[in-house]
C-alpha positions as CSV (number, residue, x, y, z in Angstrom):
1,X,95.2,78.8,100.2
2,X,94.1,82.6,100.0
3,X,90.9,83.4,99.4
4,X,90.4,85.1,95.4
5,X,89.5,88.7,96.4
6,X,87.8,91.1,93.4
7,X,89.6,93.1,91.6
8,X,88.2,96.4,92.6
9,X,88.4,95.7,96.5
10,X,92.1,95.2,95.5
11,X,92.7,98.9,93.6
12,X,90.7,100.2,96.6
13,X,93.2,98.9,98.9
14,X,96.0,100.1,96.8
15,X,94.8,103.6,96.3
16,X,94.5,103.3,100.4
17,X,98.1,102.5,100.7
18,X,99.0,104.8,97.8
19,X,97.2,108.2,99.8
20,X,99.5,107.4,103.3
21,X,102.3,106.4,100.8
22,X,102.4,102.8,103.1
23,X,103.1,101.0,100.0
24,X,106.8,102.3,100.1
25,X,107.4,99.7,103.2
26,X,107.4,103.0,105.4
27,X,106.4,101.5,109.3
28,X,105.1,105.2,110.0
29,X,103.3,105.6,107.3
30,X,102.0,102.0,107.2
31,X,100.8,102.8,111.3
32,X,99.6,106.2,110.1
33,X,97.6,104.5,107.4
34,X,96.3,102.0,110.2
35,X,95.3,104.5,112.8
36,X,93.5,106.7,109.8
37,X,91.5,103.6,108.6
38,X,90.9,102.5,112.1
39,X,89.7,106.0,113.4
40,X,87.5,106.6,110.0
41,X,86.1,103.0,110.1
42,X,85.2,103.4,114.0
43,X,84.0,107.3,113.8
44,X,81.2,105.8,110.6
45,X,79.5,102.3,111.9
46,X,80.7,102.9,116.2
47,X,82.5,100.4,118.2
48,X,79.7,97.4,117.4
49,X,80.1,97.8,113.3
50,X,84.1,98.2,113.7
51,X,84.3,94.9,115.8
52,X,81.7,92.9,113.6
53,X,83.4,94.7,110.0
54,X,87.4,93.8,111.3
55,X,86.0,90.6,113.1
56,X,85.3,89.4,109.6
57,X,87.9,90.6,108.1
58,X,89.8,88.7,110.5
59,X,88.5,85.1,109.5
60,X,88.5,85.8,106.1
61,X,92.6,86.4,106.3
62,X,93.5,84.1,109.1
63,X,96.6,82.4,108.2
64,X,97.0,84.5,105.1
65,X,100.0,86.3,106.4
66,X,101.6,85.6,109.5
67,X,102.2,89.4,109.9
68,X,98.7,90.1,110.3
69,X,98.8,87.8,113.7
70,X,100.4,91.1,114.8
71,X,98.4,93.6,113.5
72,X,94.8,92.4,113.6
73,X,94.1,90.6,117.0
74,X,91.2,90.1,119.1
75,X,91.6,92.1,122.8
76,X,88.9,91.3,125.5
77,X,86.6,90.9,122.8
78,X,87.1,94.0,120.9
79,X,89.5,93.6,117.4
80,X,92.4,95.8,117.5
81,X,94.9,97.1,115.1
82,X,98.0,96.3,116.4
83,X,101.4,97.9,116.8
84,X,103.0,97.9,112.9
85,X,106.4,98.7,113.7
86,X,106.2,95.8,115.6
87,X,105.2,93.9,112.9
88,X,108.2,95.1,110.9
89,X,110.6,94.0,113.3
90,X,109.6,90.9,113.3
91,X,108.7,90.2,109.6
92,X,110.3,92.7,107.6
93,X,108.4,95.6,105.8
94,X,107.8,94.2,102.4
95,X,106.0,91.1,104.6
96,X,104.1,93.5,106.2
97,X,103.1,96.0,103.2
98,X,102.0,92.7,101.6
99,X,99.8,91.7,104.9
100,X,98.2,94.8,105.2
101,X,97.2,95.7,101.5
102,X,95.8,91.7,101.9
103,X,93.8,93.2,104.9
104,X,92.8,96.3,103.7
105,X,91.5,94.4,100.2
106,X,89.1,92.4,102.5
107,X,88.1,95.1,104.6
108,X,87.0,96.7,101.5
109,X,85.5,93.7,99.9
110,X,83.4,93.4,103.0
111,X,82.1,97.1,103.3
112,X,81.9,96.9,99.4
113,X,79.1,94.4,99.7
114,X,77.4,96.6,102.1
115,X,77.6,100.1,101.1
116,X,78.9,99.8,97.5
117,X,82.8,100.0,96.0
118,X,82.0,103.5,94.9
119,X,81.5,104.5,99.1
120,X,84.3,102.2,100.6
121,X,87.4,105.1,100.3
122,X,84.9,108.1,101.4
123,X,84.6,106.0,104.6
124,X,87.9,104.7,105.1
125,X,90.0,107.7,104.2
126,X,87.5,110.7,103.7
127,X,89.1,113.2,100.8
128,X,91.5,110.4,99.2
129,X,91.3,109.7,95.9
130,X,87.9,107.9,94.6
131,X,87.7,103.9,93.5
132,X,87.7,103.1,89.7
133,X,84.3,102.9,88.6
134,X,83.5,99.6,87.2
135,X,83.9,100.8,83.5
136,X,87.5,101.6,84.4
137,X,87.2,105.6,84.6
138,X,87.3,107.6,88.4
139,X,83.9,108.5,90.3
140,X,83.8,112.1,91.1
């Protein structure tokens, strides 16, 4: 059974998709989407934070969606973002759209418990658009 994620990691991770257009089941955009987040995330906490941040990300969507098998994986003990078009050849895009907005929803629950919902986009994709603030309006 999947985990119950909050609702405002989840509009974080659809904004996310929504800025690189990955949501349309695009495998460029979703791998341009992955490299952004994965550069971004990597270039603010270094390779230690990156490992720990996706490492949990990791266990908390093991099993969720056999696409992520894929896309998230542990190499020589570092976790990698996998190869997406991959992915989509072997699952279909709307399988993998679905995995990765899964993925980026706990990424962002995690760093949302650290540094705060309204920080999580400035991090992962710096000038995108800005989380709903808890009373429903945007953050500057």
């Amino acid at each position: 059974m999947a985990p119950t994620r909050s609702p405002i990691a989840r509009d974080i991770a659809r904004q996310l998709m929504a800025l690189e257009s990955a949501g349309s089941a695009d495998p460029a955009a979703m791998q341009r989407l992955c490299t952004r987040v994965s550069e971004n995330l990597r270039n603010s906490v270094g390779d230690d934070g990156y490992n720990a941040l996706l490492s949990r990300v990791q266990a908390s969507t093991n099993g969720e969606h056999p696409a992520l098998a894929g896309i998230l994986f542990v190499d020589r003990g570092s976790v990698r973002l996998g190869d997406v078009t991959a992915a989509v050849t072997a699952h279909g895009a709307d399988a993998v759209s679905t995995a990765l907005e899964s993925m980026f929803t706990a990424l962002a629950e995690v760093l949302s418990g650290l540094i705060g919902a309204d920080m999580v986009l400035s991090i992962l994709h710096p000038g995108g658009a800005h989380p709903p603030a808890a009373g429903g309006g945007n953050t500057p």
